[in-house]
PADRENKE-493121 format. One line per 4 residues: their letters; for each residue x, y, z of C-alpha. Coordinates in pm, whole numbers, plus 50000, padded with zeros to 5 digits. Layout:
a) X Y Z ~ ...;
END
This chain:
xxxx) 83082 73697 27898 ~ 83194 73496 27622 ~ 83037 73484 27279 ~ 82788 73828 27384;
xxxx) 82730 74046 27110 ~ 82894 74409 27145 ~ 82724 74739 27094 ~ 82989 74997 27029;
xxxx) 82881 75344 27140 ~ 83067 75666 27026 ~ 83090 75947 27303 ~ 83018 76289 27071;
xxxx) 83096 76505 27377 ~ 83234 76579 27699 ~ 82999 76477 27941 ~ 82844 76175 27736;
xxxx) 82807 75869 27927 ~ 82783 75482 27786 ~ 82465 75358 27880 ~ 82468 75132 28155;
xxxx) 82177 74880 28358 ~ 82059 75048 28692 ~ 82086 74633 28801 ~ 82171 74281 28701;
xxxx) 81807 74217 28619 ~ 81742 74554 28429 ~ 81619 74498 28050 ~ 81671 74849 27959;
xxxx) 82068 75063 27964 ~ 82002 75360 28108 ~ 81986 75720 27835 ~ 82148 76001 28032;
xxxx) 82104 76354 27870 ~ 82379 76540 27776 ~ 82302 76880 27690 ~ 82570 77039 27437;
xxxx) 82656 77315 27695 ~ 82718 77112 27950 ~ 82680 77024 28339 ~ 82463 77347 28449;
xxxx) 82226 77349 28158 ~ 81903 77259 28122 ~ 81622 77226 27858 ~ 81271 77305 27999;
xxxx) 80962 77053 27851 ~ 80658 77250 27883 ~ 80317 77144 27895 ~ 80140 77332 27538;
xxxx) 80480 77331 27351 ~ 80584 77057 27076 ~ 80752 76774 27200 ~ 81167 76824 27285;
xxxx) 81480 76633 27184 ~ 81707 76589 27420 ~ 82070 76452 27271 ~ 82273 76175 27500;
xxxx) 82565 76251 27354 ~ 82645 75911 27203 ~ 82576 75771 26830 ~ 82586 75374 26837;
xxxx) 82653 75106 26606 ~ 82437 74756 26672 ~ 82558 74419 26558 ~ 82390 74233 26261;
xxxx) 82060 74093 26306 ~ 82002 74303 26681 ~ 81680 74546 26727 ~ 81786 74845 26919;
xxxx) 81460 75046 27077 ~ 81461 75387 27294 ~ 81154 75288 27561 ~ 80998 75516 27821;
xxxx) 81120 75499 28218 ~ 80845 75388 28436 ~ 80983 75629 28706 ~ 80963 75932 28478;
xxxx) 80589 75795 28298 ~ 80414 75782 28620 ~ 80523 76114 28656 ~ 80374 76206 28334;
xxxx) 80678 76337 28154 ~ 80694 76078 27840 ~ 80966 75963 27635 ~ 80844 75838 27318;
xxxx) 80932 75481 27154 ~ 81179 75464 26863 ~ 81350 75233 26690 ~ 81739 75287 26597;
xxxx) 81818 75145 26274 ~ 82135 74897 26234 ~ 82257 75137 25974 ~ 82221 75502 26195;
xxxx) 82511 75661 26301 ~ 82374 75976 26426 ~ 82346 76069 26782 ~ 82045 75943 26978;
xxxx) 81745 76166 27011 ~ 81481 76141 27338 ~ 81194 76280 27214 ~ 80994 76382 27513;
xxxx) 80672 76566 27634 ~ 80485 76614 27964 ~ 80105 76536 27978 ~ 79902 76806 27991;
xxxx) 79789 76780 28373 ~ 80178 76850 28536 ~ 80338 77114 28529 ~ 80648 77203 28320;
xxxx) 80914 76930 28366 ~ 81366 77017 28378 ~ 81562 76806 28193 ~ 81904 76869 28293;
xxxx) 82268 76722 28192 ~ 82293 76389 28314 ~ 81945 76330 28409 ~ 81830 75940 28295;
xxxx) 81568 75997 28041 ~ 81523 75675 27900 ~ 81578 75346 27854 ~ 81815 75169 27536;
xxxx) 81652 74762 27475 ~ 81850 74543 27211 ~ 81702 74229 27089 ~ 81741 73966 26840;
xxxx) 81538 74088 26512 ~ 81286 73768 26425 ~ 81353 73685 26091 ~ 80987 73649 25914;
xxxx) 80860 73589 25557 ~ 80585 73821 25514 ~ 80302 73626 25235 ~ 79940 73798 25164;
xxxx) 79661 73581 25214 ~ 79301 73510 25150 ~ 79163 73428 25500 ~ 79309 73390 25844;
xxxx) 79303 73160 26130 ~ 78995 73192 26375 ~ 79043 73293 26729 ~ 78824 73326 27047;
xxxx) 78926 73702 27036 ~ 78942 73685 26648 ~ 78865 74107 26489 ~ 78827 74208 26852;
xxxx) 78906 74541 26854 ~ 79181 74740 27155 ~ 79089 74656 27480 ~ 78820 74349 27382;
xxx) 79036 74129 27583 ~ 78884 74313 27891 ~ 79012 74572 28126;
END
């Protein structure tokens, strides 16, 4: 693919794989965990205990001007074992962190080595001006509040 931006990822481990798309029309490179002691370990998220994070093994390093976000799997969320959102810096070079949790109506959850645990999205960033003002534009919705726009 000519003139596509690269996002070089460091392996920190044995085990640690690059992320890759599941398809050709997938948004999000599949996380993988990769559990510092390897193939047959596992780290258990139970419901009632602080949220875990599970390494992947990799540290990247995003182009200029790219957004890199960690996102939930849909597969794993309907489930009710969550991945919480993050956004990786341009200038991070530690190793990715899932944060994860199960809702409290399941059961505990297993992560184990070389499970997919979430999902790595780069975009462009949107380069804004940010200016305080006095009043703002009216809308139909206009202060509505979460959820106004219906259910």
């Amino acid at each position: 693919m000519s003139g596509a931006q690269v996002l070089r990822v460091k392996l920190l481990r044995p085990g640690a794989r690059i992320p890759v798309r599941a398809t050709p029309g997938a948004t999000g490179y599949d996380l993988v965990a990769c559990l510092p002691a390897g193939p047959d370990a596992g780290a258990a998220l139970e419901v009632g205990q602080a949220p875990v994070r599970v390494p992947t093994g990799i540290a990247i390093e995003a182009p200029d001007g790219w957004d890199v976000q960690i996102r939930p799997r849909s597969g794993l969320s309907v489930q009710g074992v969550m991945a919480v959102f993050g956004t990786i810096d341009s200038d991070f070079r530690g190793e990715l962190l899932v944060t994860m949790y199960v809702l409290p109506y399941r059961g505990p959850h297993a992560v184990r080595h070389g499970d997919r645990i979430a999902q790595l999205v780069v975009s462009r960033i949107a380069e804004v001006s940010l200016e305080v003002a006095e009043e703002l534009s009216a809308t139909a919705r206009d202060a509505g509040g979460h959820g106004s726009t219906g259910r």
